[in-house]
C-alpha positions as CSV (number, residue, x, y, z in Angstrom):
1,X,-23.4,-4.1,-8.1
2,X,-20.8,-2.9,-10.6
3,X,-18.2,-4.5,-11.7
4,X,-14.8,-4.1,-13.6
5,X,-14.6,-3.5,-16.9
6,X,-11.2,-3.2,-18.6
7,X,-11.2,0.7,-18.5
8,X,-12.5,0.7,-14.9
9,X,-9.7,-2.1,-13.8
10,X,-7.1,-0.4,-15.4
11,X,-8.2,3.3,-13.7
12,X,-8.4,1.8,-10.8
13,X,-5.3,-0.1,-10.1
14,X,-3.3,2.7,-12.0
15,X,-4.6,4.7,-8.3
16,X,-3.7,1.2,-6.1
17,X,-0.3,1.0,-7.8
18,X,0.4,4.5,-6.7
19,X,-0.5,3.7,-3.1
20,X,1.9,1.9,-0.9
21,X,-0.9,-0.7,0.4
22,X,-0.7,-3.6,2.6
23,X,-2.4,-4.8,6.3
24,X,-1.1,-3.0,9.3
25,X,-3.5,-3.9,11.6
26,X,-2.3,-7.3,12.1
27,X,-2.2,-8.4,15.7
28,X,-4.3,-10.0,18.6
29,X,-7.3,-10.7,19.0
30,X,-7.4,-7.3,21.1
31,X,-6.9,-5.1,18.6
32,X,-10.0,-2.5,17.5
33,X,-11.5,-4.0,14.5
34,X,-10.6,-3.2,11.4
35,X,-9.4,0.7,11.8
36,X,-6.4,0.7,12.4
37,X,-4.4,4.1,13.8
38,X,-1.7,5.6,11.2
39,X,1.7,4.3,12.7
40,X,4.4,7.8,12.7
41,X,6.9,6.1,10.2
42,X,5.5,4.9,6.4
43,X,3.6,2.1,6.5
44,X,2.4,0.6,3.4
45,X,-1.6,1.0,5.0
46,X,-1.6,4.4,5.9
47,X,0.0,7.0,3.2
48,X,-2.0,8.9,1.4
49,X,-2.9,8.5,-1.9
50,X,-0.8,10.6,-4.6
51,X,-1.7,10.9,-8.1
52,X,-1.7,8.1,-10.8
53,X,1.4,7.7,-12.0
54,X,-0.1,6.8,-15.4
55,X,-2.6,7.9,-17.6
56,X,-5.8,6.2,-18.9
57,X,-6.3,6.5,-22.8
58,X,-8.6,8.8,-23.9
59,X,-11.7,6.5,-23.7
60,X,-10.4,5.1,-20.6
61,X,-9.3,1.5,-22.4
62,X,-6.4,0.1,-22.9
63,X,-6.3,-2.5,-26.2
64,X,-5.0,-5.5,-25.2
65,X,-2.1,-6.8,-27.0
66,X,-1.7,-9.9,-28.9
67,X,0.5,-11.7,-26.1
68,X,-2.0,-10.8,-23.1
69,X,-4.9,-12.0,-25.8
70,X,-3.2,-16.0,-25.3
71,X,-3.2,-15.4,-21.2
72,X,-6.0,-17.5,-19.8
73,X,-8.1,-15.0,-18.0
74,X,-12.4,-15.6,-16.9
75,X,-15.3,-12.7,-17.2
76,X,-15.6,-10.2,-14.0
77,X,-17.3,-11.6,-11.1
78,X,-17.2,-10.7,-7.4
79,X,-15.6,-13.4,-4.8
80,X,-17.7,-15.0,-2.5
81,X,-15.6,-17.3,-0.6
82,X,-11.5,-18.5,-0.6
83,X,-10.6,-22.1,0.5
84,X,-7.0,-22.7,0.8
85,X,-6.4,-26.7,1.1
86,X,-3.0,-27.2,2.0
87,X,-4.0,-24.6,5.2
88,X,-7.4,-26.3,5.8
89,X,-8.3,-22.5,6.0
90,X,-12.3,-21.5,4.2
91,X,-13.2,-17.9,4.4
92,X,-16.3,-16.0,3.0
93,X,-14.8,-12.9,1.8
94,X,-16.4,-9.4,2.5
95,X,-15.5,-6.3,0.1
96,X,-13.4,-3.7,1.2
97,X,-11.5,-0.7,-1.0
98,X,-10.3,2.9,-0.3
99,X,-11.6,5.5,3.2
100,X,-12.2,8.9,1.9
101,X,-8.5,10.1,3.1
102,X,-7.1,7.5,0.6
103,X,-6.0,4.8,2.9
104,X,-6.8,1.3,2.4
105,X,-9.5,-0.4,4.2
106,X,-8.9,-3.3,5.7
107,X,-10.9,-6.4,6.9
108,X,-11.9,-6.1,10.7
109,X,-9.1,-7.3,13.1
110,X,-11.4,-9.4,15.6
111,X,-10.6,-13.2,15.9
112,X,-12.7,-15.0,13.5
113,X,-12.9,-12.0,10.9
114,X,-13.0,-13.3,7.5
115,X,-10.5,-12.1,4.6
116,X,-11.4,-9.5,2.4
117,X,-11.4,-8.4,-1.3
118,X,-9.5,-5.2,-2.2
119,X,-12.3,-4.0,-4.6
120,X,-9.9,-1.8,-6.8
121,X,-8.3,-4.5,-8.2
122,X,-9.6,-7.0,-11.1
123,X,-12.3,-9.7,-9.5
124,X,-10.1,-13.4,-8.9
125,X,-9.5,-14.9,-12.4
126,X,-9.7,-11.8,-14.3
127,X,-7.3,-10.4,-16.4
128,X,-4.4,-8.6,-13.8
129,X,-3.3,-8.8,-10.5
130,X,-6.4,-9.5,-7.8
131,X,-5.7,-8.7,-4.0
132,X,-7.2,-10.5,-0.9
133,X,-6.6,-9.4,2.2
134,X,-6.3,-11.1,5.8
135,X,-5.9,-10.9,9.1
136,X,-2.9,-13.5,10.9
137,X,-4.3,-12.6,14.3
138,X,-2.4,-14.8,16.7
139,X,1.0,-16.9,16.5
140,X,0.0,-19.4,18.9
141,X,-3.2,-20.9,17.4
142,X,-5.8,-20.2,14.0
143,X,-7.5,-17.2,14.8
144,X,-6.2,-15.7,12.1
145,X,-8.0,-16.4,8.4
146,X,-4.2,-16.1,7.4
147,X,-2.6,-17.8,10.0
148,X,0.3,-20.3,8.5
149,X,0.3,-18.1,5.4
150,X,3.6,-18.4,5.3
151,X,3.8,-22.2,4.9
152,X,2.4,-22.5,1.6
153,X,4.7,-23.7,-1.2
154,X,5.1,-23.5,-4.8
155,X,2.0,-25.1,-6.5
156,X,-0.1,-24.7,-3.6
157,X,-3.6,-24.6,-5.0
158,X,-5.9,-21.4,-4.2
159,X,-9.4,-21.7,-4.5
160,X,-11.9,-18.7,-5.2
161,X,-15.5,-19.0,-5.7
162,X,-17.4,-16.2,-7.3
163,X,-20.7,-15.3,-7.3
164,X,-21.4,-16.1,-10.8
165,X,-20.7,-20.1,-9.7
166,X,-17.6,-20.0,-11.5
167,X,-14.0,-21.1,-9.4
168,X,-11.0,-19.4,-9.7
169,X,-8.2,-22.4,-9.0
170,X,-4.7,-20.6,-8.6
171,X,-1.5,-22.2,-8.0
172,X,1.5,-20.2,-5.5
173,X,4.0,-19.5,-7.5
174,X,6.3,-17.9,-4.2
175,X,5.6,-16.0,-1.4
176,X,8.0,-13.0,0.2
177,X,8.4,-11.2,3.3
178,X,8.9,-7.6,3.2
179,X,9.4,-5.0,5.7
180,X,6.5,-2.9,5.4
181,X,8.5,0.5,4.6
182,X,9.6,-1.7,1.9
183,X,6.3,-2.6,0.7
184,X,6.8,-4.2,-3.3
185,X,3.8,-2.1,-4.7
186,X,4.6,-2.5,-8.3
187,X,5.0,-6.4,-7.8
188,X,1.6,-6.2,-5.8
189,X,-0.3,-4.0,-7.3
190,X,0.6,-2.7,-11.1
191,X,-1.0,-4.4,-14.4
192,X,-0.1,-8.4,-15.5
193,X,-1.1,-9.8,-18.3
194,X,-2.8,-13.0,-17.2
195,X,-5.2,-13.2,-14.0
196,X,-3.1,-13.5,-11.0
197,X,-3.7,-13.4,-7.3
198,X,-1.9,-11.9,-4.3
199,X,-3.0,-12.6,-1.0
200,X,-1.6,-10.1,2.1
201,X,-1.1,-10.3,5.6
202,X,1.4,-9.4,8.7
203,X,4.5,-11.5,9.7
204,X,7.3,-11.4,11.9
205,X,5.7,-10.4,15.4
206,X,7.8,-7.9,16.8
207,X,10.1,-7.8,20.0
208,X,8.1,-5.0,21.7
209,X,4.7,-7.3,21.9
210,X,1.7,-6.9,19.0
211,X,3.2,-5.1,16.6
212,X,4.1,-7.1,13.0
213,X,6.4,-5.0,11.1
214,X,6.4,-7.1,8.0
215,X,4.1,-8.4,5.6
216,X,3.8,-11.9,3.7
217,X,2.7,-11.4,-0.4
218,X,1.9,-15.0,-1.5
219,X,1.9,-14.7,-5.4
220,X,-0.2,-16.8,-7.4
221,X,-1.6,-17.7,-10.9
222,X,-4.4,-18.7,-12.4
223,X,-4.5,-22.3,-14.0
224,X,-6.0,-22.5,-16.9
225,X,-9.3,-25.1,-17.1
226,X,-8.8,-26.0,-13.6
């Protein structure tokens, strides 16, 4: 298994940052599992993936400043597993990244599915912004591994364990709404200096039955010796 070093995390979500990438397969429990159909209008799943809009160094590093030196930030290792208390809400999570069209893949849509790690961003609780993605299923009930996303407040703790042992402990720090043609990718997805966590899924069903034309971006950050 390989996983991210600096040069690689930075290539790497210089290409997600470019993307406009979020869940849009969000619904029922009768929606097809985890490929979801490209909607007509932009949707932050589905466009295709332009180039970077920057450039790696010539060796593929970037040197870290002295200010993101002081961030607290731990070594690379994959998640295993997320566990959000204040939702009573354990998932193992599976790894998903990029289809060969340059879409994102997403986690499969059936009730039950478990959330998923975007694997072209840092691992949880390294350095920059790590992306877990999840399902919200159904409105009535907790099918969803998401479901109730929206009710988390600031200092809501988020655990992830990794496979080295280690736990990643973040606290919410806000969460948003935004229409998905509206999709914050630079928020989301572009370079931090500290280890931070978003977590993604659908909101706002909408009047014509399953579809969810918004998504929820809870924005979180890592707290140092928890």
């Amino acid at each position: 298994m390989m996983l991210h070093g600096t040069g690689r995390r930075l290539r790497l979500t210089a290409v997600a940052a470019a993307l406009l990438l979020a869940l849009t397969a969000c619904g029922t429990a009768a929606d097809d599992a985890g490929q979801p159909e490209a909607s007509a209008a932009p949707s932050p799943a589905t466009s295709a993936a332009p180039e970077p809009s920057a450039e790696p160094s010539a060796d593929g590093d970037s040197a870290p400043s002295e200010s993101d030196a002081d961030e607290p930030a731990m070594p690379a290792s994959q998640p295993v597993r997320i566990d959000i208390p204040a939702l009573d809400r354990t998932s193992e999570l599976i790894v998903t990244g990029q289809r060969a069209d340059g879409t994102l893949e997403v986690p499969p849509g059936a009730e039950g599915s478990p959330a998923s790690w975007y694997d072209g961003s840092p691992t949880p609780g390294e350095r920059g912004a790590s992306v877990i993605l999840g399902h919200v299923n159904s409105l009535s009930d907790v099918s969803g591994v998401f479901y109730e996303l929206d009710t988390l407040e600031p200092g809501d703790e988020i655990r992830v364990t990794r496979e080295d042992g280690s736990t990643a402990v973040f606290a919410v720090d806000h969460l948003e709404s935004f229409p998905k043609d509206e999709f914050p990718t630079r928020a989301v997805y572009y370079p931090v200096p500290g280890a931070e966590l978003r977590l993604i899924t659908c909101d706002d069903l909408g009047a014509g039955g399953d579809d969810f034309p918004n998504n929820t971006v809870v924005f979180a950050t890592l707290v140092p010796g928890a």
